[in-house]
Structures are given as structure tokens and as C-alpha cells.
VOTOR-479687 format. One line per 8 residues: number of its first residue (from 1); their letters; for each residue x, y, z of N, C-alpha, C. Coordinates in pm, whole numbers, padded with zeros to 5 digits. Example, Ala and Ser with C-alpha at 12.3 -4.5 7.8 and 13.67 -1.06 7.14 Angstrom:
BEGIN
1	as	01319,-00569,00780,01230,-00450,00780,01320,-00330,00780; 01285,-00225,00708,01367,-00106,00714,01290,00003,00787
END
This chain:
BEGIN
1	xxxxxxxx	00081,-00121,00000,00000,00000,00000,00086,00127,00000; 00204,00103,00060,00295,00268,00070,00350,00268,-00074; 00371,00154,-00173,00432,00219,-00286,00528,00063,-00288; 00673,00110,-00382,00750,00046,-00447,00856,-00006,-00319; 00941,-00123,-00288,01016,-00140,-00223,01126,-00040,-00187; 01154,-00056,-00080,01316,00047,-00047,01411,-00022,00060; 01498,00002,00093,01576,-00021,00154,01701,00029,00216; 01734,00129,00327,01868,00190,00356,01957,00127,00475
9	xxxxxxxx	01884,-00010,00462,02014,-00084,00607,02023,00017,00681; 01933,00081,00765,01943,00198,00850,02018,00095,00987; 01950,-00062,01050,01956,-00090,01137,02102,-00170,01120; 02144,-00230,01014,02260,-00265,00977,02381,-00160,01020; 02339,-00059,00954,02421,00042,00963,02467,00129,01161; 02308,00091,01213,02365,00111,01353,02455,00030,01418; 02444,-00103,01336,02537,-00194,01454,02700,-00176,01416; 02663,-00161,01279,02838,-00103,01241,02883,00000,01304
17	xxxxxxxx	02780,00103,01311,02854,00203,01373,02828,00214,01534; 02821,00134,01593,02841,00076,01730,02929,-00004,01760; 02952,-00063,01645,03073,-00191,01684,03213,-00101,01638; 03239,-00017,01573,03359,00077,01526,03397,00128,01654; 03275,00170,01734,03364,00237,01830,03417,00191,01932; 03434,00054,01947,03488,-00017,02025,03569,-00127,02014; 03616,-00162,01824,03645,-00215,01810,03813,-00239,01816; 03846,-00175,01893,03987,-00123,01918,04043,-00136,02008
25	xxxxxxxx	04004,-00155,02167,04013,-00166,02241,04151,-00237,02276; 04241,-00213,02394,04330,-00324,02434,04357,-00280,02560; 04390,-00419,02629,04474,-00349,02767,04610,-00411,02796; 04652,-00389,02900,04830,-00401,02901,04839,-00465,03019; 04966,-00596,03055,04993,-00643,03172,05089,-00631,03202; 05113,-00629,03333,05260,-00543,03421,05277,-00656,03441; 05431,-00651,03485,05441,-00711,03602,05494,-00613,03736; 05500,-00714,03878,05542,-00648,03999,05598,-00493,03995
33	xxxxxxxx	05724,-00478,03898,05766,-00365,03895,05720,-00262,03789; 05588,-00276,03718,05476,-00166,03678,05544,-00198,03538; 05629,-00270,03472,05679,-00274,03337,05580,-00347,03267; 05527,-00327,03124,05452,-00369,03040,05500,-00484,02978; 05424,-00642,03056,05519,-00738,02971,05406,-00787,02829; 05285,-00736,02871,05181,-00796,02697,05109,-00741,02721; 05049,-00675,02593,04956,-00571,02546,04886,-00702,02436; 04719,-00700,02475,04666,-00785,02424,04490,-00704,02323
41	xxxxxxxx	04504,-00678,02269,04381,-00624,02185,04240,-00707,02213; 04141,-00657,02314,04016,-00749,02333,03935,-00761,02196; 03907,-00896,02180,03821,-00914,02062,03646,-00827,02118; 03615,-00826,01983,03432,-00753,02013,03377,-00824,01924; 03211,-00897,01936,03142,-00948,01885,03013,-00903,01907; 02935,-00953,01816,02742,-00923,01835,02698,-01074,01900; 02634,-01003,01960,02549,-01098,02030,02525,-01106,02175; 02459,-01151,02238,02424,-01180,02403,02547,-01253,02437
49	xxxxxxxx	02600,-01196,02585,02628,-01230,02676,02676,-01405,02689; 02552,-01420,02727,02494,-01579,02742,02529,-01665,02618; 02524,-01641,02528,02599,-01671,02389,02754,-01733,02398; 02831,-01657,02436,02975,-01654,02425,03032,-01708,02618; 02952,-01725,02691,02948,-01778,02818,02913,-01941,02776; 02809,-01960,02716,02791,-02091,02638,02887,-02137,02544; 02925,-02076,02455,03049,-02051,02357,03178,-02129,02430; 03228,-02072,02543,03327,-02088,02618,03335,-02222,02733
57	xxxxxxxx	03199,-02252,02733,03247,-02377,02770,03178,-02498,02699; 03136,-02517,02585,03158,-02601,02497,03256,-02672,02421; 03328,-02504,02416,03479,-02541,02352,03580,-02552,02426; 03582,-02565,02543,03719,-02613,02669,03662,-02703,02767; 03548,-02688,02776,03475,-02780,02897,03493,-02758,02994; 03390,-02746,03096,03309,-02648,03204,03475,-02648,03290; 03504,-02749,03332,03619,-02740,03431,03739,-02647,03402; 03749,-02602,03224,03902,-02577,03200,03910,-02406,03221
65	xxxxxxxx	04026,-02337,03202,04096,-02224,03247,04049,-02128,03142; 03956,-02019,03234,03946,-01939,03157,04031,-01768,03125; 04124,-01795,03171,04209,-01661,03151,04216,-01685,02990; 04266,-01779,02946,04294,-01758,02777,04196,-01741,02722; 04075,-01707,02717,04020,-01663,02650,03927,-01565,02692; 03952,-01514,02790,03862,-01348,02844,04020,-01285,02875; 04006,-01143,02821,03854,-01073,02872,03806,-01062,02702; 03659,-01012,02618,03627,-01038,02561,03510,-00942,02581
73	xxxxxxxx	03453,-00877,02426,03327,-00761,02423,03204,-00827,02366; 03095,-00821,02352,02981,-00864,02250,02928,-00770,02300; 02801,-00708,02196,02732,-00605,02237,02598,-00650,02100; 02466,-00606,02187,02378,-00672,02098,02249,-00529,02117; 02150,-00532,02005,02000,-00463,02027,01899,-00493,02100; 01884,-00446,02206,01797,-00487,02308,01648,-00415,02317; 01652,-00275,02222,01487,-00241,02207,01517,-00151,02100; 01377,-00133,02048,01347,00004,01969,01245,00074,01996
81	xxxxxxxx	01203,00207,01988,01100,00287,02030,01134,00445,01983; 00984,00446,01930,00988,00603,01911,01035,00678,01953; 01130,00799,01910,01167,00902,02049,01076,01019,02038; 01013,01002,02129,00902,01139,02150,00932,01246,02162; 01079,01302,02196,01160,01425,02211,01179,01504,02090; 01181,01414,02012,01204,01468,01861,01093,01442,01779; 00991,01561,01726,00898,01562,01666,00953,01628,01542; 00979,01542,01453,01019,01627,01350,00907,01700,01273
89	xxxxxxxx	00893,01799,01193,00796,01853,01034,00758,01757,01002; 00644,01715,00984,00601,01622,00894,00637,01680,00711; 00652,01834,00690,00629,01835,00577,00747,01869,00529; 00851,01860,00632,01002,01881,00585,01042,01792,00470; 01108,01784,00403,01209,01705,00284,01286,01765,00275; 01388,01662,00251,01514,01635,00209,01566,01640,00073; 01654,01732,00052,01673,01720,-00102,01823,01739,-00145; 01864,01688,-00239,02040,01682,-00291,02031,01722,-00440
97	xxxxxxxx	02136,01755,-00477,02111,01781,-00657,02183,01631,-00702; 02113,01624,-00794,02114,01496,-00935,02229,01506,-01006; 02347,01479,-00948,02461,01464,-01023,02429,01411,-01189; 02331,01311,-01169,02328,01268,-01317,02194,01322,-01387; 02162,01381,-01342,02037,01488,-01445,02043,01624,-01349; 02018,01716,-01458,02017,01851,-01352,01873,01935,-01398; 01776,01859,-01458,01693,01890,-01446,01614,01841,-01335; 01625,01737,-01258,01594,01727,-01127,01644,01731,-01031
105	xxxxxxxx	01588,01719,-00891,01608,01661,-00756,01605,01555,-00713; 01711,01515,-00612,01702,01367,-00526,01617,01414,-00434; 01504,01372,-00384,01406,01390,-00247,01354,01268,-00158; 01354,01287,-00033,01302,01232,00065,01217,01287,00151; 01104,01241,00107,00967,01313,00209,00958,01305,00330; 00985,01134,00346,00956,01037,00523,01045,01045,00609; 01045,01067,00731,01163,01041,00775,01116,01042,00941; 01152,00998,01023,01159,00961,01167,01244,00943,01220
113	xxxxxxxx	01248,00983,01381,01398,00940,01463,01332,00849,01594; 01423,00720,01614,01383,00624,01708,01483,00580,01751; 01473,00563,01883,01555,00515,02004,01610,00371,01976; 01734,00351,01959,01754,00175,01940,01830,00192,02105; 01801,00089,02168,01892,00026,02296,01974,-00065,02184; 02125,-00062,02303,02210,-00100,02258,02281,-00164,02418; 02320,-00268,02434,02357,-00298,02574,02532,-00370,02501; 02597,-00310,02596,02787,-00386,02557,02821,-00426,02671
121	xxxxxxxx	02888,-00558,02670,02899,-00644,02770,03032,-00706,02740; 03111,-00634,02899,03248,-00673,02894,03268,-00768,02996; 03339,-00952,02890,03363,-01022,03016,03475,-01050,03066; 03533,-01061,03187,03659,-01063,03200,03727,-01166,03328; 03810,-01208,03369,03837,-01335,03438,03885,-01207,03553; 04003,-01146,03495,04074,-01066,03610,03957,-00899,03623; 04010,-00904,03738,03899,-00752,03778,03998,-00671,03690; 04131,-00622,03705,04200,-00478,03663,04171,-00533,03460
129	xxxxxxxx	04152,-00631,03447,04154,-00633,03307,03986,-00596,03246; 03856,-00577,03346,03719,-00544,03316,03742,-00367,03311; 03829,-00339,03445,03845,-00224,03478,03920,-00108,03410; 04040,-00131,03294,04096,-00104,03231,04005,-00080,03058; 03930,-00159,03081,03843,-00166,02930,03762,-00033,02969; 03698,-00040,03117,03588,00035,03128,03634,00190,03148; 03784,00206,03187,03821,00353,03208,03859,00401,03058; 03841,00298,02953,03906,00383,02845,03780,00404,02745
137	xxxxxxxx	03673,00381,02801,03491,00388,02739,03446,00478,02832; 03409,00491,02971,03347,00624,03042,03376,00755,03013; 03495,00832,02993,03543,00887,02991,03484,01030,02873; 03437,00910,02735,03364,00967,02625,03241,01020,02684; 03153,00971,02735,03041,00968,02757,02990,01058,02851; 02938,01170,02835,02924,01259,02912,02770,01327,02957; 02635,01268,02901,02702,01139,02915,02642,01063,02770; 02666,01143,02657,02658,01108,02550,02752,01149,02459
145	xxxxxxxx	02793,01058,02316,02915,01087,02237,02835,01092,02104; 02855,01211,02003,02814,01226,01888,02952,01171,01761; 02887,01046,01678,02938,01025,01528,02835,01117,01421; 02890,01113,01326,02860,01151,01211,02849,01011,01091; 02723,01006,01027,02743,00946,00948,02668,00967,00826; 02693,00880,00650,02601,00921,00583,02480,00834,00579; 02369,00864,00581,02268,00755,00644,02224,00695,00503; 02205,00731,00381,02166,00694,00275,02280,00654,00161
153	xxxxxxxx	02308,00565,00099,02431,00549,00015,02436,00654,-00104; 02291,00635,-00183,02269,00737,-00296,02246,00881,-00296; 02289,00944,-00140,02278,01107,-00117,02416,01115,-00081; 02503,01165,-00149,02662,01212,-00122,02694,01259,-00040; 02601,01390,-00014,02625,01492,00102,02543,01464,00223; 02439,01442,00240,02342,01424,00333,02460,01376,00428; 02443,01432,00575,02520,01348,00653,02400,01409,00802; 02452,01261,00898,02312,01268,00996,02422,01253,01124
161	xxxxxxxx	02424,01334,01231,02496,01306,01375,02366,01232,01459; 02457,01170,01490,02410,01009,01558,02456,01031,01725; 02330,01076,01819,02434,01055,01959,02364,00885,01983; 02477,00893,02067,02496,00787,02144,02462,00807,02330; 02427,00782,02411,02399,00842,02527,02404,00695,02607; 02497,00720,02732,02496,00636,02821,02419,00616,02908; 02332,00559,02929,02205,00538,03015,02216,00478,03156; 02302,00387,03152,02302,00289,03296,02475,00191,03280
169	xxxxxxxx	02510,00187,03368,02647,00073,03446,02605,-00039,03492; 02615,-00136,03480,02608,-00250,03592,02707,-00334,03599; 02805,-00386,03740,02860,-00503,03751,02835,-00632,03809; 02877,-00727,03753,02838,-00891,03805,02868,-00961,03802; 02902,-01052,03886,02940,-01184,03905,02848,-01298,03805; 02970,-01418,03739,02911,-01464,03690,02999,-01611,03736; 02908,-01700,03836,02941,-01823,03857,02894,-01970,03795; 02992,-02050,03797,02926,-02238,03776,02933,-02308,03868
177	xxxxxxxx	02835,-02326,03929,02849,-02415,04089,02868,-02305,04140; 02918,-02344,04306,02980,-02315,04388,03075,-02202,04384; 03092,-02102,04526,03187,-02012,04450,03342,-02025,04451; 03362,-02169,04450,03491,-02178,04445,03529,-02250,04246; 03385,-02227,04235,03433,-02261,04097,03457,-02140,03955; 03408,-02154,03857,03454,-02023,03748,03402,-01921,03777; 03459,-01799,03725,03439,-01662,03823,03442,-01548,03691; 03313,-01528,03624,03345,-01459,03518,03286,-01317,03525
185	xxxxxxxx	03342,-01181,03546,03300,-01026,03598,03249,-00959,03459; 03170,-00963,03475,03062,-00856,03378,03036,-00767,03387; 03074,-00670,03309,03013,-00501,03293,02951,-00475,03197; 02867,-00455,03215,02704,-00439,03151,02690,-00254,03137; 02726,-00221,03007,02664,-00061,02968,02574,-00084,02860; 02477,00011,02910,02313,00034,02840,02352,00209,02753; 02292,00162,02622,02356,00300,02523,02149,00311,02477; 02148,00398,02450,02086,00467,02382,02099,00508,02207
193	xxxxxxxx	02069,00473,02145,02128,00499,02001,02014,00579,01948; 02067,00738,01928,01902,00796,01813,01950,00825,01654; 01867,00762,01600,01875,00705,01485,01762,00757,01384; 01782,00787,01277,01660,00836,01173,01654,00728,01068; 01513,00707,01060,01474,00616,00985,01400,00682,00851; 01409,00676,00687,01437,00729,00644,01311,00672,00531; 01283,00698,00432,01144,00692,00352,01226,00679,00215; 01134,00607,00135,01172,00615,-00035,01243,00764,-00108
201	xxxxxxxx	01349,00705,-00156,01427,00844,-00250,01371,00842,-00356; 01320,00951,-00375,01284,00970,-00523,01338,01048,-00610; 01297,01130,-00775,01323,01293,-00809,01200,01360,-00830; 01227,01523,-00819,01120,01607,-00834,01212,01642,-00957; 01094,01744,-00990,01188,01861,-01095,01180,01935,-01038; 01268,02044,-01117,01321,02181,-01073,01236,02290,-01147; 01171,02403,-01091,01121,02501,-01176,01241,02571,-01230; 01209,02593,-01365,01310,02692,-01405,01259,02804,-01532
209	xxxxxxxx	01119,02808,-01488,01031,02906,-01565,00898,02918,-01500; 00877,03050,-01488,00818,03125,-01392,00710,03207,-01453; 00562,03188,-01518,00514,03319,-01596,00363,03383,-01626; 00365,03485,-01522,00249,03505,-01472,00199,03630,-01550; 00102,03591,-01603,00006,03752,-01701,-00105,03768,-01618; -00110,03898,-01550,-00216,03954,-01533,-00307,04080,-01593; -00448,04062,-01620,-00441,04170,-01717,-00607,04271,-01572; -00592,04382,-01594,-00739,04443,-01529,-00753,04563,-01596
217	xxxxxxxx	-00873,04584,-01585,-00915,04718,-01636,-01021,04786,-01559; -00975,04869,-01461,-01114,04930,-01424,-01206,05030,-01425; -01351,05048,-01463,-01411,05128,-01532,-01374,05212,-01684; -01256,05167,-01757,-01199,05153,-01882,-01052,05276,-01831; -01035,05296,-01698,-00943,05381,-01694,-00788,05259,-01747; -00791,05184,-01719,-00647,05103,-01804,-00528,05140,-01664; -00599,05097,-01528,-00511,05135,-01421,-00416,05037,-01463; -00451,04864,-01492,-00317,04794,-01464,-00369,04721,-01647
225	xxxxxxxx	-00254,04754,-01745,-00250,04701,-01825,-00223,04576,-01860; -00133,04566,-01809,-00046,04445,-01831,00032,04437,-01735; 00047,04318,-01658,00182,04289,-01551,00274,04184,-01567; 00363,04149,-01613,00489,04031,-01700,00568,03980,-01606; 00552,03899,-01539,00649,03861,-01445,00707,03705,-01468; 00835,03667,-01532,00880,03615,-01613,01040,03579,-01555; 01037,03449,-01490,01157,03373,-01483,01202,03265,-01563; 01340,03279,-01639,01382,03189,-01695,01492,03140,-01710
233	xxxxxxxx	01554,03044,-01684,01726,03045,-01633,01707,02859,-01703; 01743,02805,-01865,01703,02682,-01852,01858,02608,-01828; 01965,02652,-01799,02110,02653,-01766,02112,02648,-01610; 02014,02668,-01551,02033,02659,-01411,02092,02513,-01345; 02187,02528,-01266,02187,02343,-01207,02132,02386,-01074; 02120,02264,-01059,02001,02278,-00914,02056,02335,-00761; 02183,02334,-00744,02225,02474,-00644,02206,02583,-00657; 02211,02678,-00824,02216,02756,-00855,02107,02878,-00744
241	xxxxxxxx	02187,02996,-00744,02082,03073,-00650,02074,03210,-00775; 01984,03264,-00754,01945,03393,-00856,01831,03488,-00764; 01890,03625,-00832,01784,03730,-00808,01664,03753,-00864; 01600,03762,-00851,01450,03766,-00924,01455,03948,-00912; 01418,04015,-01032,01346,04147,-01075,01256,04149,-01088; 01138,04258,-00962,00982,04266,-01040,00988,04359,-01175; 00948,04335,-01246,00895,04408,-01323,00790,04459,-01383; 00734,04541,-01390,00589,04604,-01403,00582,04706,-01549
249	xxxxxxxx	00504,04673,-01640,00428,04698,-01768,00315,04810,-01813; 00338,04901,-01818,00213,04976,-01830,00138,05010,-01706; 00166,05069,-01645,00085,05058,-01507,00065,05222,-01532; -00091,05238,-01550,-00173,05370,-01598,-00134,05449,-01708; -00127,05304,-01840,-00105,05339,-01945,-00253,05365,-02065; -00209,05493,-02087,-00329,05555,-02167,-00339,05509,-02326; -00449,05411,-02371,-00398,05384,-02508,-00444,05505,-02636; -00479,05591,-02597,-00546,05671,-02653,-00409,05768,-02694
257	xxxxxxxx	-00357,05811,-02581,-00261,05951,-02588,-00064,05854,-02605; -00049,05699,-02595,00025,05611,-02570,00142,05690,-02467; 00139,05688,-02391,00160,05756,-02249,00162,05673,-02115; 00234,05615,-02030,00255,05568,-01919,00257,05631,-01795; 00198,05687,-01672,00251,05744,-01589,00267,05649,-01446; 00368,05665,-01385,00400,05617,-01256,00464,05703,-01156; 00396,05662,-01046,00380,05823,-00927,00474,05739,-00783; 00590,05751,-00771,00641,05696,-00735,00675,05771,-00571
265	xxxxxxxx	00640,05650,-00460,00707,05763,-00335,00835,05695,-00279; 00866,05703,-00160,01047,05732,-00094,00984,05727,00031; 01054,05574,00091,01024,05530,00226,01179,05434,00268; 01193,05432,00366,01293,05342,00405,01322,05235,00368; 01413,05176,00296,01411,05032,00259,01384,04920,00357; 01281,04857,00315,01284,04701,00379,01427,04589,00352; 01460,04631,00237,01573,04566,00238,01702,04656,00236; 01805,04606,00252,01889,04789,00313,01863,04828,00388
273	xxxxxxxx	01970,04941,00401,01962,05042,00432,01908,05215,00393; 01881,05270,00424,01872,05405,00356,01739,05445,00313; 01723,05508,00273,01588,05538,00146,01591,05493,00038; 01481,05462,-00045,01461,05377,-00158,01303,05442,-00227; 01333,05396,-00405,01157,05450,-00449,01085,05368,-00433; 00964,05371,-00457,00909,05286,-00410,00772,05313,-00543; 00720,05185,-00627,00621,05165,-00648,00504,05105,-00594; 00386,05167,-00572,00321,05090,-00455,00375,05036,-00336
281	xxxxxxxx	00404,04886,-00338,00509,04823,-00192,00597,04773,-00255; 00627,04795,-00416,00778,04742,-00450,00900,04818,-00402; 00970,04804,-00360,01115,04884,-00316,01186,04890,-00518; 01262,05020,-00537,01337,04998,-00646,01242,04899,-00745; 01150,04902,-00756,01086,04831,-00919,01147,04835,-01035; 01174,04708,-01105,01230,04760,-01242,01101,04778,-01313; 01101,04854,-01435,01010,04847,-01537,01029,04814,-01669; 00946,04793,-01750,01013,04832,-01901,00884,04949,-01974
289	xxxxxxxx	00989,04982,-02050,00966,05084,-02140,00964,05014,-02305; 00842,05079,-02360,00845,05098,-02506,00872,05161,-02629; 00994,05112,-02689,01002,05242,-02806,00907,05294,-02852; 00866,05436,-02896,00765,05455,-02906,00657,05559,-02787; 00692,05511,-02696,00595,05573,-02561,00666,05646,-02535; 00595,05749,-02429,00607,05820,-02301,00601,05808,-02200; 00690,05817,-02112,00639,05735,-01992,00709,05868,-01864; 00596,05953,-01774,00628,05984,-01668,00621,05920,-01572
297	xxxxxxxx	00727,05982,-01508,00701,05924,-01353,00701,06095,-01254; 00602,06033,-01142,00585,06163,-01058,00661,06084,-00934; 00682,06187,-00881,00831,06146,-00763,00810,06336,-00645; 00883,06227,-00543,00854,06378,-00450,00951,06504,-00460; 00917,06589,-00479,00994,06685,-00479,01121,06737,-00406; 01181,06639,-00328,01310,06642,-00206,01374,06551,-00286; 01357,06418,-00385,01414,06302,-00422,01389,06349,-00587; 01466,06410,-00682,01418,06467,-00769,01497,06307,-00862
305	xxxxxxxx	01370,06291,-00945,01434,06134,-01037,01497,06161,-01146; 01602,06120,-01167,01673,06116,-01268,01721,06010,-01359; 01753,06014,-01479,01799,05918,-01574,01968,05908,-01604; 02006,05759,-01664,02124,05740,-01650,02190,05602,-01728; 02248,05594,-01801,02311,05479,-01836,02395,05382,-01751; 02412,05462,-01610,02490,05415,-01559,02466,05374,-01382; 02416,05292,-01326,02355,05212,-01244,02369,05331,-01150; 02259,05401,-01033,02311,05484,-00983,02354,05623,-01060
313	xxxxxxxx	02333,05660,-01119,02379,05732,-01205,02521,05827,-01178; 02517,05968,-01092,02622,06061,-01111,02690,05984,-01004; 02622,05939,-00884,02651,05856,-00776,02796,05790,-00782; 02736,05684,-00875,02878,05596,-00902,02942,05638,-01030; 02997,05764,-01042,03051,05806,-01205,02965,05845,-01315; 02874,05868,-01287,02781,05835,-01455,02751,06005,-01448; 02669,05978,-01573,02620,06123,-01634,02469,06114,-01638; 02408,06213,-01589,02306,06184,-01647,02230,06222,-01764
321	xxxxxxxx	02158,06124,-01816,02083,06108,-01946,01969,06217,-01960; 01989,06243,-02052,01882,06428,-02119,01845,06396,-02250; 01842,06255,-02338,01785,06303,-02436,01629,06233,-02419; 01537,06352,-02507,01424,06354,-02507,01345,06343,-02341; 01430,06406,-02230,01387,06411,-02119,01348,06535,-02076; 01226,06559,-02052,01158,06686,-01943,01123,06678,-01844; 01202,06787,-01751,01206,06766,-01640,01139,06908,-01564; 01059,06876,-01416,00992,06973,-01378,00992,06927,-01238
329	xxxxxxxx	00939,07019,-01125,00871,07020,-00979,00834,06904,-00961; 00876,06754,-00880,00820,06681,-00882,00783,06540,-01032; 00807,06603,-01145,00793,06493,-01225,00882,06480,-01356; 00926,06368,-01359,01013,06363,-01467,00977,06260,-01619; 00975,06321,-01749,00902,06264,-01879,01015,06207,-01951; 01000,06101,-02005,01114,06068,-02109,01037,06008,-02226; 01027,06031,-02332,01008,05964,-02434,01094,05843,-02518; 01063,05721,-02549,01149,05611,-02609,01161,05658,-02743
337	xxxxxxxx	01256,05665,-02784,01263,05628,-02944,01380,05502,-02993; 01384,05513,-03109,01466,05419,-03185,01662,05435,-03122; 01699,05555,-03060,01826,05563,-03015,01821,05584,-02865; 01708,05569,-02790,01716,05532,-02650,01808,05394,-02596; 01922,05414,-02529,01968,05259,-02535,01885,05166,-02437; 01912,05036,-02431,01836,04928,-02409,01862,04911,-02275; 01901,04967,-02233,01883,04980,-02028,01911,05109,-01979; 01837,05162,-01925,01836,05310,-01818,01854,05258,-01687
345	xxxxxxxx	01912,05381,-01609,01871,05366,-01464,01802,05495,-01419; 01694,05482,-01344,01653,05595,-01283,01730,05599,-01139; 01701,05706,-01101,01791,05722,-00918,01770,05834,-00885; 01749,05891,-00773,01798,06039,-00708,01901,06126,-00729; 01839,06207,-00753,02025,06304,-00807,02068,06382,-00669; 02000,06342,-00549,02021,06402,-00407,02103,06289,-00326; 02002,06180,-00368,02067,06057,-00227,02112,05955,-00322; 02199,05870,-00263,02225,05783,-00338,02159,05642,-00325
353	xxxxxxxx	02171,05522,-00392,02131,05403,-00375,01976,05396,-00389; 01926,05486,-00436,01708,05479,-00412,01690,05425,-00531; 01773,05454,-00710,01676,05391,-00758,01678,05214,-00797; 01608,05226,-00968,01618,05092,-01011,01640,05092,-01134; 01563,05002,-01249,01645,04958,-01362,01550,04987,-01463; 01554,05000,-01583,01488,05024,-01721,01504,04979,-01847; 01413,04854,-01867,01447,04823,-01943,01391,04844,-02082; 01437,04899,-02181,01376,04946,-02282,01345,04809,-02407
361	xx	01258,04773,-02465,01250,04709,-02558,01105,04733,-02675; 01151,04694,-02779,01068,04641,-02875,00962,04658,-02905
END
């Protein structure tokens, strides 16, 4: 009913990375005068306890000597359970770019984090040889130790920190018969493992065209002619980040007299710093312009608007632009023709950084 098979050895993958961190272990024997006569590397295995206690005397028989073969690790999964601490988004996903198509996305919708118990069990004949294992494991645990790992094979980057948390100690005697017979000391640590469990990978696509026409007319005044708002990048790869320009079309364009006007005011930037123009609630609007038209703009009389080839105009070096421009109290006219070049900037010839962009076409 959920769909197509999957599989990420999520639980495979915990025991590996439970058994790594201990798989190293060794301790060292003195003699009388504190000199190191053998350094012996403890083996680590999966499984119970009781396992390798059975193990050990099958293969020497109950009576024989167990120093040669302890001290010795196994460590096994003893529960799983939701962790209620961590409520993740249900509507979060996960996403990587498609090394091998870049018109899509790698995505993962599902995902959950759950508690695995993990219990490691050190057995040992001599006490300083249980005790030596256990001072070189507490120490991490503070009482939890964070790995890093990648939880999915087919996401490169995705990487998930994994704590580990020490929950409980226990030591114990472990006898056969009588207590003058085998004498095996157990240290019993209880781990906590939180772990994310992970949902079918799939791909989305990527938008990479954006294109919205709105047209209104009210009572035939032609307040909003046309509005073009138009993204297109088909070269984009799927990191790619970009600026988006509003741009706005005719806004109280007269078809009668072919004439544009826009009445522009000067408020603090939402983005920035400083003052900025402002169309309606656009900050800096770009527009375009038509060869052919007229297009005023009314502007406040403290922020007088000006034209410019050059971003910013006198601001950053530039000159400003005068052909076929009339200028007055408050409003400034430019007419397009055939030698208008193909980008203006308007801006303040008082403050700097307020205006925006013009794009002339066709």
C-alpha cells in the first residue's frame, strides 16, 4: 500500500557504527615492577552475553581455564522505540542535486527518529583487566558521544549526527556451581542509540520558468495594463541561487494619448539600508519601457528622479541622461525612441542608492 520497495540498512548500519567504536580496544599487563610485559587487543562481537558464556564452555569444557580466552566484548539490540523528544515537520524534505540529471532533484519526504537500545557487555576473568576496558569507554560519555554518518548510500552529502547516550552501568558476578568454581566479571553498559529512519528516495523537478500575465481594467481607466512577471534560467543546475526582478508593464497606461505614468514615493528600505523608491510596496521596481511611448514618472519633490546609463547614475561616475527628457517640480518625462539605449537607470540626483532599472525594448 505505501508504494514500491526500499531499503537503507538503516539498522545494519547502527550496529556497524556501534561496533567501530569499540572495536579497538586493548589493555596491558605489568608485572610487579609496573613494566609492560603484553599488550593484548580485546576481541568484540554481536550478540548476548549468554551466547559466548555458552560458547566458552563447549569449547574447553566447564572445568578448563578461563584466563585464555577473556577478557572479551559482545554487544547486541535490546529495544526500539519512538523518540518522543524529537517531533520532527512532517512536511520537511530532504533534497540533494542529481549529479546525473540537472533537471531534477534527489528527495526524501519520510523520515523519523527512534531510540535503538544498545547494551555492551564486557567479560573478564581478572577484575583490573574489566576495569581497564571500562576507564578507556566512560570517559567519552558525558554522558553522551556524537558520530557523524552518511545515512543513505545514494545522497553524497546528506550526513546525519548520531548521539549515542549512556544510560546505565552494571557489575556482576558470573558463577558455575559453587563459589569456588569459574568466576566470570561482567560489565554491563546500556547505550541509547538515536537514529533516523528514512522513507523512499525519489526525483522532483526543478522550476526553471516562472510566468504570470495579469491583465485588469477598471471602469476603462487602463489602471493595470499588463503585468509580465517572467523567470527563466534553462542553464540553471540545481544549487544555482538567482535574483528575481519585479517588473511592471504599463501601469496607468493611456492607449489613446500612448503615455505611461508612474507616481512613485520614498520610504525606508525594507531591504537595506537608507531610502529607496518605491512603487506601490515594491522597493526599487524595475520596469520596461516601449520604443515609441512616453512614460512619466511623478516622484517627491526632495528626491528629484533622474535618468542614466549608468547604475546609480552621477553617484557611481555616470552622467546623467537628457535626451528627449523633461524635467519639472516633482515629475520627470522621457520619451522612447529608436536611439534610447536598451537599459536606463533611474535614481535620485540628491541621495544615493534609491533607484532601479529600465528596461527598454521592442
Amino acid at each position: 500500500m505505501f508504494g514500491d520497495p526500499f531499503y537503507h540498512a538503516t539498522m545494519r548500519k547502527s550496529v556497524a557504527v556501534f561496533g567501530t567504536l569499540f572495536n579497538n580496544l586493548k589493555i596491558v599487563r605489568r608485572n610487579s615492577a609496573g613494566n609492560i610485559i603484553n599488550t593484548m587487543k580485546v576481541p568484540l562481537a554481536y550478540g548476548p552475553k549468554q551466547k559466548f558464556l555458552a560458547a566458552l564452555d563447549r569449547d574447553t569444557g566447564r572445568d578448563a581455564s578461563m584466563a585464555i580466552k577473556l577478557p572479551r566484548m559482545a554487544f547486541e539490540i535490546t529495544s526500539l522505540a519512538l523518540d518522543p523528544n524529537q517531533r520532527l515537520v512532517k512536511r520537511a524534505a530532504i533534497q540533494e542535486t542529481n549529479t546525473s540529471d540537472n533537471t531534477t532533484k534527489k528527495l526524501i519526504k519520510h523520515y523519523t527518529t527512534y531510540d535503538i537500545g544498545m547494551s555492551l557487555y564486557i567479560l573478564a576473568k581478572n577484575q583490573d583487566d574489566g576495569l581497564q576496558i571500562m576507564e578507556q569507554i566512560l570517559p567519552y560519555f558525558q554522558p553522551e558521544y556524537t558520530v557523524t554518518i552518511r545515512p543513505i548510500d545514494t545522497f553524497t552529502t546528506l550526513k546525519q549526527d548520531v548521539p549515542l547516550v549512556l544510560t546505565n552501568v552494571q557489575i556482576t558476578d558470573e558463577y558455575e556451581g559453587d563459589y569456588t568454581a569459574r568466576r566470570v566479571l561482567t560489565y554491563q553498559l546500556d547505550f541509547t542509540m538515536k537514529m533516523k529512519f528514512y522513507g523512499p528516495a525519489s526525483n522532483t523537478g526543478i522550476i526553471r520558468e516562472i510566468n504570470i500575465d495579469l491583465n485588469s481594467d477598471r471602469a476603462g481607466n487602463n489602471i493595470l495594463e499588463e503585468m509580465d512577471f517572467r523567470v527563466t534560467q534553462t542553464e540553471a543546475d540545481a544549487d544555482d541561487n538567482y535574483t528575481v526582478t519585479t517588473t511592471i508593464d504599463g501601469g496607468g497606461y493611456n492607449q489613446q494619448t500612448g503615455t505611461s505614468t508612474y507616481t512613485l514615493t520614498v520610504a525606508a528600505k525594507t531591504i537595506g539600508t537608507g531610502n529607496a523608491y518605491y512603487y506601490g510596496s515594491i522597493q526599487q521596481a524595475g520596469f520596461t519601457l516601449q520604443r515609441g511611448g512616453t512614460y512619466t514618472f511623478n516622484h517627491p519633490t526632495a528626491h528629484p528622479l533622474r535618468f542614466s546609463t549608468t547604475n546609480d547614475g552621477t553617484h557611481a561616475s555616470g552622467v546623467e541622461y537628457l535626451t528627449n527628457v523633461n524635467k519639472t517640480s516633482g515629475v520627470s518625462t522621457i520619451e522612447i525612441d529608436d536611439s534610447t539605449p536598451s537599459v536606463l537607470y533611474y535614481y535620485c540626483s540628491s541621495h544615493s542608492g534609491m533607484g532601479g532599472r529600465l528596461d527598454i525594448v521592442t
